[in-house]
N, CA, C and O atoms as CSV, one atom per row, in Angstrom:
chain,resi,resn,atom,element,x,y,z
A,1,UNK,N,N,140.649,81.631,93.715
A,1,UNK,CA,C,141.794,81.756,92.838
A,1,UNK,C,C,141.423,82.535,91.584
A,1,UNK,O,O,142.182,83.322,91.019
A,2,UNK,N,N,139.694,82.125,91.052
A,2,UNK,CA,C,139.718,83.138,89.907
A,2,UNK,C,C,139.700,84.610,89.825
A,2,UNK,O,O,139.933,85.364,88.880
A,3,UNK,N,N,139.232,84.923,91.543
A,3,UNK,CA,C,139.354,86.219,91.755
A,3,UNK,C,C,140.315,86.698,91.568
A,3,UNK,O,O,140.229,87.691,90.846
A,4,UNK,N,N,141.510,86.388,91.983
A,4,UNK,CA,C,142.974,86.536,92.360
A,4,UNK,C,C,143.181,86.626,90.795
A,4,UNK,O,O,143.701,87.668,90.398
A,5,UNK,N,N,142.938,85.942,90.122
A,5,UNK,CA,C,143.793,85.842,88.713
A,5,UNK,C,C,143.146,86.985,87.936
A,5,UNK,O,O,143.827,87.640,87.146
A,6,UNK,N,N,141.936,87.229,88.122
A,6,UNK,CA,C,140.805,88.171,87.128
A,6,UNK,C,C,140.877,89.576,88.041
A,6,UNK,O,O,140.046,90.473,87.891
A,7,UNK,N,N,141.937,89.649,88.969
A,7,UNK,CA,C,141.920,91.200,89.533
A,7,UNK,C,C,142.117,92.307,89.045
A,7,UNK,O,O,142.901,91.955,88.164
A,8,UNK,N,N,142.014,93.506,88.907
A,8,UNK,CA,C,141.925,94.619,88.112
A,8,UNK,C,C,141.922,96.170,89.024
A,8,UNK,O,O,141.052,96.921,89.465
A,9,UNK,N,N,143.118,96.140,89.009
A,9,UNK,CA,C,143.547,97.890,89.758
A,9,UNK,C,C,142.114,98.585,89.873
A,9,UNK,O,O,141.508,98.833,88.830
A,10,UNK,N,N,141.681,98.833,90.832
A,10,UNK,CA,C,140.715,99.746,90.977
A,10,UNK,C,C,141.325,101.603,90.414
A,10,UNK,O,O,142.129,102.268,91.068
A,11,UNK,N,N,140.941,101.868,89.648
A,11,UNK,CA,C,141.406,103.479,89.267
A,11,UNK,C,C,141.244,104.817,90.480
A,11,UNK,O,O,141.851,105.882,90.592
A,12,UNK,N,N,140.173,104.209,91.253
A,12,UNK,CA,C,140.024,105.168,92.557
A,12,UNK,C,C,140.948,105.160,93.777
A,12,UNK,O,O,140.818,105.880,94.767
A,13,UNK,N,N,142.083,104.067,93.526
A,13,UNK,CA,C,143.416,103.751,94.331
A,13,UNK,C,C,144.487,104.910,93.520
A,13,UNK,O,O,145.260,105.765,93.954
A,14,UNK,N,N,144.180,104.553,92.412
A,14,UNK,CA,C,145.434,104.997,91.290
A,14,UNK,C,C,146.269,106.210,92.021
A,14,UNK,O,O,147.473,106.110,91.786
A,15,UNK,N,N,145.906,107.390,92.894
A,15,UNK,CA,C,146.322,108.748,93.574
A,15,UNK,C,C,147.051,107.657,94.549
A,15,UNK,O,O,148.211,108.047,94.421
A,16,UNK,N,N,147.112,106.723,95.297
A,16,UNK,CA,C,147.682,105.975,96.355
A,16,UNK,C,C,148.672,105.567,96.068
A,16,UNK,O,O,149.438,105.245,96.976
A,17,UNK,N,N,149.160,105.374,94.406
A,17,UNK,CA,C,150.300,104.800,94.358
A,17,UNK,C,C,151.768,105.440,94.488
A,17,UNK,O,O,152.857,105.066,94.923
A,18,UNK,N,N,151.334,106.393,93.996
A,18,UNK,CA,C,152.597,107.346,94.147
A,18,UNK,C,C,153.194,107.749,95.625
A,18,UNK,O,O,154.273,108.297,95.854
A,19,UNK,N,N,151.938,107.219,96.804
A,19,UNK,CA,C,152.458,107.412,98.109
A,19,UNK,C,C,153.253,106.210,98.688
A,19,UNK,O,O,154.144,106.230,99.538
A,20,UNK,N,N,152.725,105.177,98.033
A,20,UNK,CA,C,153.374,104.044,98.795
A,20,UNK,C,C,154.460,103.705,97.773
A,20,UNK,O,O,155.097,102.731,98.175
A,21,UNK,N,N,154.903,104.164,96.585
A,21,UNK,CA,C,156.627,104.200,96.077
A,21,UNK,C,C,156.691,105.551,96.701
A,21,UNK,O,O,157.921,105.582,96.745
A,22,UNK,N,N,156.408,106.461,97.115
A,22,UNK,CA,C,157.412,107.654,98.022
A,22,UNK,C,C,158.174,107.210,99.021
A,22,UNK,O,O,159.404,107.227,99.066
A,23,UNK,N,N,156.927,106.547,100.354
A,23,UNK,CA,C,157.325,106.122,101.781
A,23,UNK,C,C,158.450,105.082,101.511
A,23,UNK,O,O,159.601,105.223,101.926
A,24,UNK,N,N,157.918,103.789,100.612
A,24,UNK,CA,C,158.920,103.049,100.739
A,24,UNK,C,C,160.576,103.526,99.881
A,24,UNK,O,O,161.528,102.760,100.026
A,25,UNK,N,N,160.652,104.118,99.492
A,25,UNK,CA,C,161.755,104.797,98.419
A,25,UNK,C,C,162.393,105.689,99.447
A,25,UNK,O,O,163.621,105.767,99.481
A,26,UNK,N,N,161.606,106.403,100.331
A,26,UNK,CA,C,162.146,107.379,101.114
A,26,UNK,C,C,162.294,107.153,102.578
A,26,UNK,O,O,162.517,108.016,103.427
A,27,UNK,N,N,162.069,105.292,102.838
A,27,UNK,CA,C,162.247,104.690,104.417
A,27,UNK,C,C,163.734,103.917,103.894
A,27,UNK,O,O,164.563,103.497,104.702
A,28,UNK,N,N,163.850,103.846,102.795
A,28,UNK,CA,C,165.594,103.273,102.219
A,28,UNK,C,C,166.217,104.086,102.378
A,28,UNK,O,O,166.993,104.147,103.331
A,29,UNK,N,N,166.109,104.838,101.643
A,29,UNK,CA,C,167.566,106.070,101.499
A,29,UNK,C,C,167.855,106.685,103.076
A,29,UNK,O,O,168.825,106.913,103.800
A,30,UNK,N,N,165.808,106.843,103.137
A,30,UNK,CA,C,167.151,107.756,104.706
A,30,UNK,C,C,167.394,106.889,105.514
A,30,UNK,O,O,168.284,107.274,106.272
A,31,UNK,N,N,166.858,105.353,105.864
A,31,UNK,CA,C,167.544,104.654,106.559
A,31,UNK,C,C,169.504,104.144,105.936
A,31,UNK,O,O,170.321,103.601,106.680
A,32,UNK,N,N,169.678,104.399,104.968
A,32,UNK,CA,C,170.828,103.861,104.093
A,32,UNK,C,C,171.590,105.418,105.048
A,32,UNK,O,O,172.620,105.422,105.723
A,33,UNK,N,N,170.981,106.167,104.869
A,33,UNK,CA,C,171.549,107.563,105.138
A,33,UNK,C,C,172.145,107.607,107.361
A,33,UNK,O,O,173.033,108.073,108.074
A,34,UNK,N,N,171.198,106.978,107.442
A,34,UNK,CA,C,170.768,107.264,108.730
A,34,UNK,C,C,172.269,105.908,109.542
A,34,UNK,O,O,172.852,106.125,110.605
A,35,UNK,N,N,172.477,104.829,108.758
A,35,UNK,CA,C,172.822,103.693,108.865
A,35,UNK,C,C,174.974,104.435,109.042
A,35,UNK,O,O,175.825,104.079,109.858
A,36,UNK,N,N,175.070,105.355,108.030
A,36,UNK,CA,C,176.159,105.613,107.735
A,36,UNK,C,C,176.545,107.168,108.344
A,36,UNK,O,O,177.676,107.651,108.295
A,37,UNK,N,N,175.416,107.796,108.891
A,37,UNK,CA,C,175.866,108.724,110.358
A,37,UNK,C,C,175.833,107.785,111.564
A,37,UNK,O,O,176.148,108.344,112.614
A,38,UNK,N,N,175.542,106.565,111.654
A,38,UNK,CA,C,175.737,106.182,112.886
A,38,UNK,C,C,177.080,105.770,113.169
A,38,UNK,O,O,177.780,105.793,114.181
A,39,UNK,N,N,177.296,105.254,111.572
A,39,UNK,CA,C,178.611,104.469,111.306
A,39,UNK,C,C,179.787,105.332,111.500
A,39,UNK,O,O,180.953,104.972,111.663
A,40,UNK,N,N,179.117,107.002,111.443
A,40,UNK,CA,C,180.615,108.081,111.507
A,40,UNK,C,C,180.627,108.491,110.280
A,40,UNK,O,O,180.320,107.711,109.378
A,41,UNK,N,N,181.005,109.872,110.008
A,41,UNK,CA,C,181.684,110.481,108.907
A,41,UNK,C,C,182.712,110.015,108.559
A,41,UNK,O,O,182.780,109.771,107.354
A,42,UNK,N,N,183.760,109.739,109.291
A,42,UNK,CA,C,185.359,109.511,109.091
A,42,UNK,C,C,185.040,107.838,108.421
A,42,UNK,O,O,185.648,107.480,107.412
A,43,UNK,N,N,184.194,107.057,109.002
A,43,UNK,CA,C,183.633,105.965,108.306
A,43,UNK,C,C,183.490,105.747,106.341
A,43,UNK,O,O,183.925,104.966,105.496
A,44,UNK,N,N,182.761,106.763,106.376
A,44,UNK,CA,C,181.710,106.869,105.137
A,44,UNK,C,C,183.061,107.558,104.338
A,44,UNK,O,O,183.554,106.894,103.427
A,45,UNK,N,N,183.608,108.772,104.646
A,45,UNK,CA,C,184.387,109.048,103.793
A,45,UNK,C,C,186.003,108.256,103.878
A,45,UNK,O,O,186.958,108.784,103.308
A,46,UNK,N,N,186.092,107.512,104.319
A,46,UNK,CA,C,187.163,106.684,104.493
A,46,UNK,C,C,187.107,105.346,103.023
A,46,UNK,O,O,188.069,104.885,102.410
A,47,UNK,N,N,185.568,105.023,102.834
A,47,UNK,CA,C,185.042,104.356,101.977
A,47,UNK,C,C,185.242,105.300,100.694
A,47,UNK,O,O,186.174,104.893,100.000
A,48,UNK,N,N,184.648,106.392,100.220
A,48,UNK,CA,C,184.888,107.362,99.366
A,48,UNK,C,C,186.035,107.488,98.810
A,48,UNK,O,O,186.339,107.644,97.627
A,49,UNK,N,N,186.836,107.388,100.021
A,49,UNK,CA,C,188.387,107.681,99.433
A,49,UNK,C,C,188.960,106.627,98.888
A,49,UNK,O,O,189.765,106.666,97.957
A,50,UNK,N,N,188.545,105.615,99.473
A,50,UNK,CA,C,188.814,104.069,99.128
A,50,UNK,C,C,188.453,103.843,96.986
A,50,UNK,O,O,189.109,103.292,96.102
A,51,UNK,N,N,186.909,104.720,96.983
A,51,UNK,CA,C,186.885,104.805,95.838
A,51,UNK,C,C,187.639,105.684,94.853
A,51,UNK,O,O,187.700,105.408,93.654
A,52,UNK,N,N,188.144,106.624,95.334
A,52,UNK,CA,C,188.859,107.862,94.637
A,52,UNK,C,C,187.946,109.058,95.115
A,52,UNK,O,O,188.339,110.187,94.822
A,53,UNK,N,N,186.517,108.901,95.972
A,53,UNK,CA,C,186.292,110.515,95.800
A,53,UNK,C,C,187.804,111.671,95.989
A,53,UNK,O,O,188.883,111.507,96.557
A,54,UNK,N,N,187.401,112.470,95.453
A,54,UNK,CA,C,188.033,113.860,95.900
A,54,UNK,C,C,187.633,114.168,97.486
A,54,UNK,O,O,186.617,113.737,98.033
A,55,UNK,N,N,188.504,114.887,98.020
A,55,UNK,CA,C,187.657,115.528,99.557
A,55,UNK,C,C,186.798,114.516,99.873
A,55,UNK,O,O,185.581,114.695,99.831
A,56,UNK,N,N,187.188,113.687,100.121
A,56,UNK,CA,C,186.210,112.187,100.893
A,56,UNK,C,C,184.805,112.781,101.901
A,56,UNK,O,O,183.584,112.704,101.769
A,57,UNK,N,N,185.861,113.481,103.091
A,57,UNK,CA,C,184.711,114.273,103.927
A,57,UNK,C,C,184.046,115.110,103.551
A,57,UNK,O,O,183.232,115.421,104.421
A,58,UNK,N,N,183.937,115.764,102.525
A,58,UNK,CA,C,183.183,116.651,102.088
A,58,UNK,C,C,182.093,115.995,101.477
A,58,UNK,O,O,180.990,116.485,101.715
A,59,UNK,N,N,182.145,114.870,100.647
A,59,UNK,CA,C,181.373,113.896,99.791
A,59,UNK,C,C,180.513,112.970,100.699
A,59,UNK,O,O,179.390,112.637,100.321
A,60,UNK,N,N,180.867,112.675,101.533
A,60,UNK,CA,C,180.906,111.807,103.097
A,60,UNK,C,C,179.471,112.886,103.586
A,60,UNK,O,O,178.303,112.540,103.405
A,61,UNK,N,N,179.791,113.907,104.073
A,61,UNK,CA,C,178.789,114.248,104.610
A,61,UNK,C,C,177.586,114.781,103.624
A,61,UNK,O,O,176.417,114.665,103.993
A,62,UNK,N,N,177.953,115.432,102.219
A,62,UNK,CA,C,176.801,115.553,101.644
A,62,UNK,C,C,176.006,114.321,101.096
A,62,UNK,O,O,174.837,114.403,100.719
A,63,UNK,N,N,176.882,112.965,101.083
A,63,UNK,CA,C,176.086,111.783,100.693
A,63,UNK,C,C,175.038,111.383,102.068
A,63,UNK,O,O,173.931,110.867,101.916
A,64,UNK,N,N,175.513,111.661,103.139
A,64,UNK,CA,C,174.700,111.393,104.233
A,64,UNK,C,C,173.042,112.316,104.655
A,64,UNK,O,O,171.914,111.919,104.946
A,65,UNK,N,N,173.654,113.639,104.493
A,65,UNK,CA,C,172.684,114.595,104.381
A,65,UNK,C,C,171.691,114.321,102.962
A,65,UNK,O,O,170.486,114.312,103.213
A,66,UNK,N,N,172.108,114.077,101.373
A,66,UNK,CA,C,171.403,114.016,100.695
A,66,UNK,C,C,170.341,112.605,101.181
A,66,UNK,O,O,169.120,112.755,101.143
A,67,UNK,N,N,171.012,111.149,101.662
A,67,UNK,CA,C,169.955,110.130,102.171
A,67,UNK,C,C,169.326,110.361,102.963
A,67,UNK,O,O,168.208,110.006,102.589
A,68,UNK,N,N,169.223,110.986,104.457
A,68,UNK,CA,C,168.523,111.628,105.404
A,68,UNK,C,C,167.649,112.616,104.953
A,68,UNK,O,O,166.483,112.221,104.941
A,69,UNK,N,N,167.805,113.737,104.588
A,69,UNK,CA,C,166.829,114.986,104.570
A,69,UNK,C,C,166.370,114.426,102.736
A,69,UNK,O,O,165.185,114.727,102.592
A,70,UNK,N,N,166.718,114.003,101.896
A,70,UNK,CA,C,165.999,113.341,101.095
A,70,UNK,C,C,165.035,112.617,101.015
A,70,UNK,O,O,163.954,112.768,100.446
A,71,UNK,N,N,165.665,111.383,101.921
A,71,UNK,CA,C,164.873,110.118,102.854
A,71,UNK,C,C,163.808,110.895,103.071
A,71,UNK,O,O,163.002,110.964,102.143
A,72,UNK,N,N,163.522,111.678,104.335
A,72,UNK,CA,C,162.853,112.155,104.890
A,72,UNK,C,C,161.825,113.080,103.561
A,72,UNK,O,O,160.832,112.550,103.063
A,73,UNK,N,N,162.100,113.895,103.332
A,73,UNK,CA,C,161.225,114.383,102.291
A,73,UNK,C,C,160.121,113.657,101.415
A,73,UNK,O,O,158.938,113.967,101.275
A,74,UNK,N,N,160.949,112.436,100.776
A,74,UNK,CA,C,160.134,111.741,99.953
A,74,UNK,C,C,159.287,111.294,100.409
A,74,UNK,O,O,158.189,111.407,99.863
A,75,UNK,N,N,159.435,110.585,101.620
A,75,UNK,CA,C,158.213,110.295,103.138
A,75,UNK,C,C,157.323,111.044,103.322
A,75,UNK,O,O,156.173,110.616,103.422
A,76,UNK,N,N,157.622,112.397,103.418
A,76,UNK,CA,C,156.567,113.621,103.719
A,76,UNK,C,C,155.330,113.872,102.494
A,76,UNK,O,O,154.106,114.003,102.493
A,77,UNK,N,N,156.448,113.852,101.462
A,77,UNK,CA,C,155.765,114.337,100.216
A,77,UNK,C,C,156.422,115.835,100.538
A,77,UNK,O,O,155.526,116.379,101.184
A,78,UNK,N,N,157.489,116.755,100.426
A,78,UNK,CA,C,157.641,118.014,99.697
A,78,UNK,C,C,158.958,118.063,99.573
A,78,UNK,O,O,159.883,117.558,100.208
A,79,UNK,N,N,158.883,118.805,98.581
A,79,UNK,CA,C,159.773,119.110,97.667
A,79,UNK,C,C,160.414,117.884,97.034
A,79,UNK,O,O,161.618,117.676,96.879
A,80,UNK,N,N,159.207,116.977,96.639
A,80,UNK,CA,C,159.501,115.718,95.692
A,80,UNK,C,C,160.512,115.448,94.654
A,80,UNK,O,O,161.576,114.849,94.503
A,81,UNK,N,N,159.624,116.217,93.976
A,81,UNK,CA,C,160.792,116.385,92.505
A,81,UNK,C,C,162.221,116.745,92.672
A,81,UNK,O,O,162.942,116.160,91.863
A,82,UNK,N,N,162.906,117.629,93.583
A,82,UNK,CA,C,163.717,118.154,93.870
A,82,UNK,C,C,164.893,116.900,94.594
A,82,UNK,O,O,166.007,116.738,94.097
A,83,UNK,N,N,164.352,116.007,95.954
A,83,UNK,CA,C,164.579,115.516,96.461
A,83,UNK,C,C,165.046,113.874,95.567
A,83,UNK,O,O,166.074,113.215,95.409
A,84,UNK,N,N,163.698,113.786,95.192
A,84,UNK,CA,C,163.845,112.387,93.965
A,84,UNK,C,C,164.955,112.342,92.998
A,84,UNK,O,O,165.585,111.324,92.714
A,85,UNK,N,N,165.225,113.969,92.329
A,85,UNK,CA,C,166.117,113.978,91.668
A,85,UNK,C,C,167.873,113.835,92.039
A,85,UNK,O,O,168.742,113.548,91.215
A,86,UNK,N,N,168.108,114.160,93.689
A,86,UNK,CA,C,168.981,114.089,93.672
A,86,UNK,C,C,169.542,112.906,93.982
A,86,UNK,O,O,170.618,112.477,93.567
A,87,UNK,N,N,168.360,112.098,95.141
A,87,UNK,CA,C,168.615,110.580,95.041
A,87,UNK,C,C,168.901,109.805,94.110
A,87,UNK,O,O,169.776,108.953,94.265
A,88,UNK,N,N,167.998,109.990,92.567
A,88,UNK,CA,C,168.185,108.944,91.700
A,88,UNK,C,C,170.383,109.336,90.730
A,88,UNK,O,O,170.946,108.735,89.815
A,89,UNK,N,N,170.833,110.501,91.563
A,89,UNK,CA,C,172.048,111.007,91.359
A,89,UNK,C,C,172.898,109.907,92.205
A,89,UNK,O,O,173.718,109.130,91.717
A,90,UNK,N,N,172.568,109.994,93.433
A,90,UNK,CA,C,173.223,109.429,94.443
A,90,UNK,C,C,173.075,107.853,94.231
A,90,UNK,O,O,173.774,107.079,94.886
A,91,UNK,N,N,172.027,107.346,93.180
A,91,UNK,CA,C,172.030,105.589,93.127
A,91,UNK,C,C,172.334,105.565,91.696
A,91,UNK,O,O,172.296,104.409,91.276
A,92,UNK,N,N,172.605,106.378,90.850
A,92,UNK,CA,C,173.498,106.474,89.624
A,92,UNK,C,C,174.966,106.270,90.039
A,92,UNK,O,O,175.626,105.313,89.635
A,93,UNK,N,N,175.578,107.487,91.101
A,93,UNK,CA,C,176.544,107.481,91.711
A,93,UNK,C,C,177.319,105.882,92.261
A,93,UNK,O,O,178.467,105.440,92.225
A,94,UNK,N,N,176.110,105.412,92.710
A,94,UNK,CA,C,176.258,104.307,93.465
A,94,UNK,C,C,176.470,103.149,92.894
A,94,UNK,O,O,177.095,102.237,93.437
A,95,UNK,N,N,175.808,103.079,91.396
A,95,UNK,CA,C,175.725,102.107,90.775
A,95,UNK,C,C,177.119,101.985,89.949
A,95,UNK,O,O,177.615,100.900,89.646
A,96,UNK,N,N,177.647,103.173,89.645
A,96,UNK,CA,C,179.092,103.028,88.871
A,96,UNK,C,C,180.059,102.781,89.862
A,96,UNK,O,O,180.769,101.815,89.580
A,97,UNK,N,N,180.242,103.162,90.601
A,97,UNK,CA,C,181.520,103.229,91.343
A,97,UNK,C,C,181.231,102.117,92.198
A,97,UNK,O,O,182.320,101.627,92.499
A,98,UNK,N,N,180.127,101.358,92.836
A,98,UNK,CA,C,180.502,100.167,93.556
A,98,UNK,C,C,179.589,98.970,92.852
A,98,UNK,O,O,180.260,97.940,92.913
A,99,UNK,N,N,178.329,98.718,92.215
A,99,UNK,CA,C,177.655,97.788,92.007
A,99,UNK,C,C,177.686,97.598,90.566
A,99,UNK,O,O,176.896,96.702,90.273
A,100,UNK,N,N,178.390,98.167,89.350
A,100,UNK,CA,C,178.366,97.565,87.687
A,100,UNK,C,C,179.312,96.464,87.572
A,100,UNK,O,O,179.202,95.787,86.550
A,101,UNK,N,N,180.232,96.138,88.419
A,101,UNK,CA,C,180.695,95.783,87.396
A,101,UNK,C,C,181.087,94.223,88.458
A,101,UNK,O,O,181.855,93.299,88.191
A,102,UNK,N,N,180.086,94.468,89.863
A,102,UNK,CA,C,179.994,92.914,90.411
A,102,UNK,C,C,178.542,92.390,89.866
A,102,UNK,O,O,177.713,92.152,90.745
A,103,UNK,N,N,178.160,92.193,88.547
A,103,UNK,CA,C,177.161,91.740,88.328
A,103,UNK,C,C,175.557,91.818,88.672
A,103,UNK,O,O,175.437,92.689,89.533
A,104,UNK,N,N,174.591,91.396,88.426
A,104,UNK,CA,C,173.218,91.418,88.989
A,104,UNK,C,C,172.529,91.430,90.209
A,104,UNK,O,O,171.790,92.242,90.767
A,105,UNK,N,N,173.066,90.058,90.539
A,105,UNK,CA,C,172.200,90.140,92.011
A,105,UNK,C,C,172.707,90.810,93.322
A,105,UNK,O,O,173.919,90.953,93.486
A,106,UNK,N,N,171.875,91.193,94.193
A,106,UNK,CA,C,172.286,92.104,95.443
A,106,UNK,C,C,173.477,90.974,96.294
A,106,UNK,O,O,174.627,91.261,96.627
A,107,UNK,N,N,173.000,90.101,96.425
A,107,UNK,CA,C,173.746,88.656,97.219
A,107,UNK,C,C,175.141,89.187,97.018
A,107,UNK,O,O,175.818,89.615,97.952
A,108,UNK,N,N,175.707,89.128,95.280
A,108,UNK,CA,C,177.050,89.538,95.347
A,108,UNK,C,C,177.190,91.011,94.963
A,108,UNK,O,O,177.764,91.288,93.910
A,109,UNK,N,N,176.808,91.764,95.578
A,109,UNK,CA,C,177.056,93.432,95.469
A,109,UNK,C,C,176.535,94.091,94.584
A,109,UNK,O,O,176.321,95.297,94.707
A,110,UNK,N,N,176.271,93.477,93.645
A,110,UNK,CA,C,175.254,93.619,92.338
A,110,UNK,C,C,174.321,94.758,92.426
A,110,UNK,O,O,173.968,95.174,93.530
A,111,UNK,N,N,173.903,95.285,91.330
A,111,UNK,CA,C,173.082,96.357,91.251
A,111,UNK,C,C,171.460,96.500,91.294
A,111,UNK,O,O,170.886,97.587,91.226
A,112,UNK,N,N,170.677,94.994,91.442
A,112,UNK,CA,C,169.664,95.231,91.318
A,112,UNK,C,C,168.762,96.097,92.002
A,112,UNK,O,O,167.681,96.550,91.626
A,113,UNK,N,N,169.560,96.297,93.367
A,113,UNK,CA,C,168.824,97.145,94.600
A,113,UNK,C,C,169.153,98.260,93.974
A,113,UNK,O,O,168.232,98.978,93.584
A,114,UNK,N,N,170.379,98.615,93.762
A,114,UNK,CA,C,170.421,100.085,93.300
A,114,UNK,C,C,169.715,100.578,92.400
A,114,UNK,O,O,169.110,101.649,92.457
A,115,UNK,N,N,169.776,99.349,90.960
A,115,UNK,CA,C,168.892,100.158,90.046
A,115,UNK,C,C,167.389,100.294,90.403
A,115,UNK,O,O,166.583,100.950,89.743
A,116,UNK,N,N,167.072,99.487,91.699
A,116,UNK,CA,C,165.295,99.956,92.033
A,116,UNK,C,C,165.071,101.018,92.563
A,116,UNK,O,O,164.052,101.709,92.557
A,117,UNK,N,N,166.249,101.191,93.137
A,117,UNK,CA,C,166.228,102.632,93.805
A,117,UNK,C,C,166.023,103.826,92.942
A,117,UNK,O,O,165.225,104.756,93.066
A,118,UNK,N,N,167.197,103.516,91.767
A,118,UNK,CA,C,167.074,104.459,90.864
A,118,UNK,C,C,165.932,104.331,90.379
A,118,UNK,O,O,165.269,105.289,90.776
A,119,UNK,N,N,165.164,103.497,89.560
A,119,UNK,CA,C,163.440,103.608,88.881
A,119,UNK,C,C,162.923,104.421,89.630
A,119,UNK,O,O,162.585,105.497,89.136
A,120,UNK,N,N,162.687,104.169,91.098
A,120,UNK,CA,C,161.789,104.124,92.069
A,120,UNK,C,C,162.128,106.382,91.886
A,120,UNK,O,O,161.330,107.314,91.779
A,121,UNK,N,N,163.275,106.340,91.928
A,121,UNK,CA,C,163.498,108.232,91.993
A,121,UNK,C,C,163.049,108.860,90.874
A,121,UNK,O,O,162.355,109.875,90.810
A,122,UNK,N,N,163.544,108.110,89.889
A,122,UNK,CA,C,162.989,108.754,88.784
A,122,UNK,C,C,161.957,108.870,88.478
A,122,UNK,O,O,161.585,109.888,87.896
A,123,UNK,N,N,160.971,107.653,88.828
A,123,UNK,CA,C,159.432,107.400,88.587
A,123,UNK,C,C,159.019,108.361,89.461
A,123,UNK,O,O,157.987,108.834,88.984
A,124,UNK,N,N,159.347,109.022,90.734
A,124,UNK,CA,C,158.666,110.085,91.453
A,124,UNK,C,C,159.296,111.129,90.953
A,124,UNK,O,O,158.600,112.060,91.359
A,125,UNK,N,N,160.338,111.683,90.209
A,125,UNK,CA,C,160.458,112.992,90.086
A,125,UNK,C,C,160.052,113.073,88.445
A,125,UNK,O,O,160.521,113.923,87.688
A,126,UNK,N,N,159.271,112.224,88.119
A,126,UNK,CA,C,158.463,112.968,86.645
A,126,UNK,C,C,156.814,112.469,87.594
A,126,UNK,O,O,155.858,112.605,86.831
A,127,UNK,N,N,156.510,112.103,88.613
A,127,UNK,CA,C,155.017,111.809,88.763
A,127,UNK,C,C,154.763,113.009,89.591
A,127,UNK,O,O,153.857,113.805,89.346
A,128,UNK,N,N,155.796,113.142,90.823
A,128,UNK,CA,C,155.388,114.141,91.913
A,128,UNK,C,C,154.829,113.369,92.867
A,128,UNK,O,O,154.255,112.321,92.572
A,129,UNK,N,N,154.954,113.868,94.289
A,129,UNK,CA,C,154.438,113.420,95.446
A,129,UNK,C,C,153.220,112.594,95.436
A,129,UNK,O,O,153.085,111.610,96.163
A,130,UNK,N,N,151.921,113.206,94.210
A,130,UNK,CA,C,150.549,112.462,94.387
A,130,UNK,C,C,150.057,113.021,95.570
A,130,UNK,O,O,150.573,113.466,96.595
A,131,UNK,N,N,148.892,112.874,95.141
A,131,UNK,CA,C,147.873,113.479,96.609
A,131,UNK,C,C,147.806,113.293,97.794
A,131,UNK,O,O,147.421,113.944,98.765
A,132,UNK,N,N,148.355,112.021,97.567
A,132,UNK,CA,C,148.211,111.834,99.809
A,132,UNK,C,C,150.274,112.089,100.065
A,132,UNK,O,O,151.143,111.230,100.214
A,133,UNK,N,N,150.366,113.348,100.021
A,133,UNK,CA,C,151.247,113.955,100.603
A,133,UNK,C,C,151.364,115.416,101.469
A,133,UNK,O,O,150.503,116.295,101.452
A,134,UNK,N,N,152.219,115.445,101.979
A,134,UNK,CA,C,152.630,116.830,102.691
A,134,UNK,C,C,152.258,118.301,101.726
A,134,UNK,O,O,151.687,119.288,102.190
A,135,UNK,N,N,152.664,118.176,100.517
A,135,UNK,CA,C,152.995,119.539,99.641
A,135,UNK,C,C,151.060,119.870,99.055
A,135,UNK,O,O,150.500,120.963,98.969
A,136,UNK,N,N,150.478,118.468,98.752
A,136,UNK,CA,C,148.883,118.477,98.597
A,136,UNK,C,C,148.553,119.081,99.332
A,136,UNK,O,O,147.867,120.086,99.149
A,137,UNK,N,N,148.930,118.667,100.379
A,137,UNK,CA,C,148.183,118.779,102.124
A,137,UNK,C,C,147.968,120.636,102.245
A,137,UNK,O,O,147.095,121.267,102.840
A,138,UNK,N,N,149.035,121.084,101.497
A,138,UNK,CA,C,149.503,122.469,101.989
A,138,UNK,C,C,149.178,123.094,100.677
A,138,UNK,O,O,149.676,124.153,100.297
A,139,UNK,N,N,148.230,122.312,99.936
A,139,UNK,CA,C,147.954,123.027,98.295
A,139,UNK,C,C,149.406,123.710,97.499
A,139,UNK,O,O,149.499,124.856,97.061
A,140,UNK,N,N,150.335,122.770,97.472
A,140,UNK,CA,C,151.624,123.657,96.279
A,140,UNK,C,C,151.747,122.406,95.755
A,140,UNK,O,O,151.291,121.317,96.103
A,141,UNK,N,N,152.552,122.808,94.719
A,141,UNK,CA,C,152.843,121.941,93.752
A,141,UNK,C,C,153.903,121.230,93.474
A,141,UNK,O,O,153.907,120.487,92.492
């Protein structure tokens, strides 16, 4: 137990962290993404419209495409920053129009998932992929 209590981040992990908030940040969205092409377009933007989007289907499919090929990216590691940024749009998005104003917890629709989502994007599009990714792998930046 005193081990456990007296533990101390090893600094030679520190490059690891930024991979395991990518994968898991980017196995949500595109599964969230992946969940609501199965469900149908006419589905997803039927919901949209429900909120007021404009052009439901138009919003419908770029919300699906941004969780999928986003999803997917952040997983890979490329084009991080790019990708992170538009997600933490899409759980901004998400957080006004369906989860502010049912309170905290996820149980009742609440925002806490969303706003982790959001940290979780933002914290990768000012860190970047980190080394154990795709864009390292291929030396860019």
């Amino acid at each position: 137990m005193k081990k456990l209590i007296n533990w101390h981040a090893n600094p030679k992990l520190a490059s690891f962290a930024p991979f395991v908030l990518r994968v898991a940040t980017g196995l949500v969205f595109l599964m969230h993404g992946w969940q609501k092409l199965q469900g149908g377009i006419p589905g997803t933007a039927a919901f949209l419209g429900m909120l007021g989007f404009p052009v439901p289907s138009l919003f419908a499919m770029l919300l699906i495409a941004a969780e999928v090929i986003g999803g997917a990216l952040l997983i890979l590691g490329l084009y991080t920053h790019h990708a992170a940024k538009i997600l933490a749009f899409v759980a901004l998005v998400a957080f006004l129009t369906v989860h502010a104003t049912k309170g905290f917890f996820a149980g009742s629709g609440g925002y806490e998932f969303i706003m982790l989502l959001f940290a979780a994007a933002i914290s990768l599009s000012i860190t970047g992929p980190g080394r154990w990714s795709l864009a390292s792998a291929l030396g860019k930046k």
